[in-house]
C-alpha positions as CSV (number, residue, x, y, z in Angstrom):
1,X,14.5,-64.6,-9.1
2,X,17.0,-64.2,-11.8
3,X,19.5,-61.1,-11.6
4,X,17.3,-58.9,-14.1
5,X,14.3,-59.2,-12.3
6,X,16.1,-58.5,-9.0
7,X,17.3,-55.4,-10.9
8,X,14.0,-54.1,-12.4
9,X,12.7,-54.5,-8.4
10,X,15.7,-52.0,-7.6
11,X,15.1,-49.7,-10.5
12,X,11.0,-49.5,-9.0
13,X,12.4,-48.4,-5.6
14,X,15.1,-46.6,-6.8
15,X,12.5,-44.7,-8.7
16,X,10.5,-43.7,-6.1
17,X,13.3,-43.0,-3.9
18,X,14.9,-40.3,-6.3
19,X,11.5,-38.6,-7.0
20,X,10.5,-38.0,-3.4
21,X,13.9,-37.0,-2.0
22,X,14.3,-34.2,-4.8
23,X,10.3,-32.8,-4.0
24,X,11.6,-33.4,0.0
25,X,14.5,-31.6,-0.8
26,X,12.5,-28.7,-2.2
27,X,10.1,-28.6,0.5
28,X,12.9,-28.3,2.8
29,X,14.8,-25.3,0.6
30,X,12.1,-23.5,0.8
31,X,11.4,-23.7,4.4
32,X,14.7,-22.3,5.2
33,X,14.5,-19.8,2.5
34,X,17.7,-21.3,0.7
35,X,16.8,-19.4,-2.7
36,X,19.4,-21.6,-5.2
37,X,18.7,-25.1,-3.3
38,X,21.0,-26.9,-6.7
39,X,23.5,-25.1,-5.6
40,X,23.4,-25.4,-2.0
41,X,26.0,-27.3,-0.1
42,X,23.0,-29.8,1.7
43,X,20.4,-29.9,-1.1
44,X,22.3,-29.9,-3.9
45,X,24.1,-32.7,-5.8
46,X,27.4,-33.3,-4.8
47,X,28.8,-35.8,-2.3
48,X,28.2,-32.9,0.8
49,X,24.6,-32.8,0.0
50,X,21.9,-34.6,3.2
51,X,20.9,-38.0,2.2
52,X,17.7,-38.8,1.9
53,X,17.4,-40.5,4.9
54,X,19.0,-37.2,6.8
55,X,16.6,-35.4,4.8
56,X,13.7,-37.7,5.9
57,X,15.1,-37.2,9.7
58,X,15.3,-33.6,9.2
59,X,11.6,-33.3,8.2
60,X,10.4,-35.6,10.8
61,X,12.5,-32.9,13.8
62,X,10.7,-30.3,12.5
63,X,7.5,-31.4,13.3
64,X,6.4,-31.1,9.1
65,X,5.1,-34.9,9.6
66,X,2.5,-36.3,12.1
67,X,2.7,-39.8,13.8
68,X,1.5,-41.7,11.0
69,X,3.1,-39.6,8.4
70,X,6.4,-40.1,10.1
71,X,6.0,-44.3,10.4
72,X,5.1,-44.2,6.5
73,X,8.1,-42.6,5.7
74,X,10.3,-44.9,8.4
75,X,8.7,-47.5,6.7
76,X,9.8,-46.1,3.5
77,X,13.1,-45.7,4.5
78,X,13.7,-48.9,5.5
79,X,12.6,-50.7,2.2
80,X,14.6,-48.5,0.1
81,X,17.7,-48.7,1.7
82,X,17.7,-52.6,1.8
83,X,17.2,-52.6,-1.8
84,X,20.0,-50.3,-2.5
85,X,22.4,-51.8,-0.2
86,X,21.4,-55.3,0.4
87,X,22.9,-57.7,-2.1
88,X,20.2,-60.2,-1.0
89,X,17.2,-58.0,-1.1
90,X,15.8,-59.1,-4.7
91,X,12.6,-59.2,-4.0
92,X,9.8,-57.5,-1.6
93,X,9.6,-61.1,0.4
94,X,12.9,-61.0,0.9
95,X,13.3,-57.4,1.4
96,X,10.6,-57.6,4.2
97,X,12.4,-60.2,6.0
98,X,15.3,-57.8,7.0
99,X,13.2,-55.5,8.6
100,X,11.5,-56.3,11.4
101,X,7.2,-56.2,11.5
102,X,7.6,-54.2,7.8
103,X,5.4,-56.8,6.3
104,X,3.3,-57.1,9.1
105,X,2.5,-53.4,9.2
106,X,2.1,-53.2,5.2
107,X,-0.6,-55.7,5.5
108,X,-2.3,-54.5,8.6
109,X,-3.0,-50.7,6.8
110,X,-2.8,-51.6,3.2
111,X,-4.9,-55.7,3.4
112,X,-4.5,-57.8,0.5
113,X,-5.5,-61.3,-0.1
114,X,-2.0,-62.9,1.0
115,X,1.5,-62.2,1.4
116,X,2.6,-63.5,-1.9
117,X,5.3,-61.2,-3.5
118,X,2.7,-60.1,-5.9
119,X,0.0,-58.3,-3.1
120,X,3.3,-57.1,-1.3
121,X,4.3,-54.9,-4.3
122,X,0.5,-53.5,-4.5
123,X,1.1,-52.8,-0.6
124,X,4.2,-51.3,-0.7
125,X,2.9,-48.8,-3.8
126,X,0.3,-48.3,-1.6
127,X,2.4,-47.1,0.9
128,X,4.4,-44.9,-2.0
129,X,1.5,-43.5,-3.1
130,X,0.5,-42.0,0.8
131,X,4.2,-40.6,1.4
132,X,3.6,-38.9,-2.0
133,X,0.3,-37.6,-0.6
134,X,1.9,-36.7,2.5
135,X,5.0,-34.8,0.8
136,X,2.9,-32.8,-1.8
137,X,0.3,-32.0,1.7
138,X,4.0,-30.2,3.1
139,X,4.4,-28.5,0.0
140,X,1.0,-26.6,-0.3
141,X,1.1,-25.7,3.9
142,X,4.1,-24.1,3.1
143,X,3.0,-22.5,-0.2
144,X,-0.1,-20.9,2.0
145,X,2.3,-19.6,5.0
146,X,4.5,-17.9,2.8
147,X,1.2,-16.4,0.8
148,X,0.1,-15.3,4.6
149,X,3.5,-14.0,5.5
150,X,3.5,-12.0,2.3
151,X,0.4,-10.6,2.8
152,X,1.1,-9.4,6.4
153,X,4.3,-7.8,5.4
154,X,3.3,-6.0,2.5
155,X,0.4,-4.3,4.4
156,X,2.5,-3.8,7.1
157,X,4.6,-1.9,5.1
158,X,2.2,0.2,3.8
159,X,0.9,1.0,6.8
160,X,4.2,2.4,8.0
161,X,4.9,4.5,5.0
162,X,1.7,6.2,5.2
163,X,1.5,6.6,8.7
164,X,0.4,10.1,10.1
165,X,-1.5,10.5,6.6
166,X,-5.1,11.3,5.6
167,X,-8.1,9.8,6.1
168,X,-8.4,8.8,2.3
169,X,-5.3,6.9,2.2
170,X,-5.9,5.1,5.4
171,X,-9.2,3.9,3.1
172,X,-7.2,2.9,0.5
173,X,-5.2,0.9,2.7
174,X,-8.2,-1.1,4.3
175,X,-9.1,-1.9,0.6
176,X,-6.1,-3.3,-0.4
177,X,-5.9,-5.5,3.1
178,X,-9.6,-6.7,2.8
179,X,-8.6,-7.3,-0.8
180,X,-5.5,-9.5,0.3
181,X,-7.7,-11.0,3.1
182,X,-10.8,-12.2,1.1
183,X,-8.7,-14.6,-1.3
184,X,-9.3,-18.1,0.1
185,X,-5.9,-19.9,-0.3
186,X,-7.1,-23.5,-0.1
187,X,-9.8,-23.3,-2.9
188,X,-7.7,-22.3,-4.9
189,X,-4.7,-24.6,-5.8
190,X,-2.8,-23.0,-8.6
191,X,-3.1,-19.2,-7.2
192,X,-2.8,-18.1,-11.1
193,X,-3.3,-14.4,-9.7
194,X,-1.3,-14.2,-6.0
195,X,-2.0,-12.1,-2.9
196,X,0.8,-9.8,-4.0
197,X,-0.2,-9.1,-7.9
198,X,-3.5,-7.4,-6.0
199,X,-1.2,-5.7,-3.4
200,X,0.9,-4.2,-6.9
201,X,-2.2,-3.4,-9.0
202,X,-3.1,-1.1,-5.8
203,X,0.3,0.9,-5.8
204,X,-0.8,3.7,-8.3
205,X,-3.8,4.4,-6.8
206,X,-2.4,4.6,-3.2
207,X,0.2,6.5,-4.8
208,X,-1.5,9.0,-6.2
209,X,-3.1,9.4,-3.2
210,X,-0.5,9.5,-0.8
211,X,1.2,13.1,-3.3
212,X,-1.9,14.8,-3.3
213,X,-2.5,14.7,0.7
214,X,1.3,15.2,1.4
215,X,0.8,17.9,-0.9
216,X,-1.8,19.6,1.1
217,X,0.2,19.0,4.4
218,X,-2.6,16.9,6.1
219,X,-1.9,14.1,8.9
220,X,-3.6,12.1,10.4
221,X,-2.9,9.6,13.2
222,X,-3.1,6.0,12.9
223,X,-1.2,4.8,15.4
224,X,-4.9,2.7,16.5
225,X,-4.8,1.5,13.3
226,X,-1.7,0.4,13.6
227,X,-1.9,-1.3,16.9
228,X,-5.0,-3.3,15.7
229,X,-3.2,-4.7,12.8
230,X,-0.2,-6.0,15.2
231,X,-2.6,-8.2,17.4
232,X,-4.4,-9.6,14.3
């Protein structure tokens, strides 16, 4: 293989290798609630920042991949950083023969008609293609817990600045957080209108509300209430 072709090989990998490690990178930020990640001293893009291999590792301690999630990326891992390091790794043949089983494995879970260098390229986009599934899978779990989190919060705090009110309010309350509960997060992708738009478009109501019973000096204990919503 002649020096550009050996390059355009690179170039693929290095492709791939840029776009998942900036959506791993993100996946990561937001797991740790780092709101700026760009600017961040690991996830941003100086010379301090986690590689993508420590990012990779980082994912895998967390317990964010399962067993065959985590060999896919290994797998991954390995393939990329023999092109990008490995003056003799020009092409997927010859990558494969650095590491050890890599094109055994490919073959085994992605089967193509022979282990010319042409059917290893459609195994190892194969294997691109499932760590791409597997990263944008991370993405929407955490997209749904921090819905969830927001949803319990909110109503918690509600609950606690209209405790010892009246009965009316308490209503209000149980609409808003059957409201928040009924929205089923994982048919619906986008979330154009989320959890907490409903929880704001109930505020003037619960507000107006809350005046007129504080107004007329009525309570009412919820502490029940209250005790039922911290085992759910």
């Amino acid at each position: 293989m002649n020096v550009k072709d050996s390059l355009e090989v690179r170039s693929y990998v290095l492709h791939h290798s840029i776009v998942l490690e900036n959506v791993i990178g993100s996946a990561l930020a937001n797991l740790l609630d780092i709101e700026a990640p760009t600017n961040s001293y690991c996830f941003g893009n100086s010379s301090k920042a986690l590689s993508f291999n420590q990012k990779v590792f980082l994912l895998i301690d967390i317990g964010a991949l399962d067993d065959s999630e985590k060999t896919k990326f290994i797998k991954f891992m390995e393939i990329r950083n023999q092109f990008m390091h490995n003056v003799a790794a020009n092409t997927f043949k010859d990558c494969f023969n650095f590491i050890d089983g890599v094109e055994k494995y490919l073959l085994k879970n992605y089967p193509q008609p022979s282990g010319d260098e042409k059917y290893l390229a459609v195994a190892y986009n194969s294997l691109v293609k499932d760590v791409k599934i597997s990263t944008e899978s991370i993405i929407d779990k955490l997209h749904e817990k921090n819905v969830r989190a927001l949803n319990i919060k909110s109503t918690q705090i509600l609950y606690d600045y209209c405790k010892n009110n009246d009965q009316i309010v308490l209503d209000a309350l149980n609409f808003i957080f059957d409201t928040l509960n009924s929205i089923d997060i994982s048919e619906n992708e986008t979330l154009p209108v989320t959890n907490f738009d409903i929880f704001l478009q109930g505020l003037p109501k619960l507000q107006e509300l809350i005046v007129e019973r504080l107004n007329k000096n009525i309570n009412l204990n919820i502490e029940n209430l209250l005790d039922m919503n911290k085992t759910t």
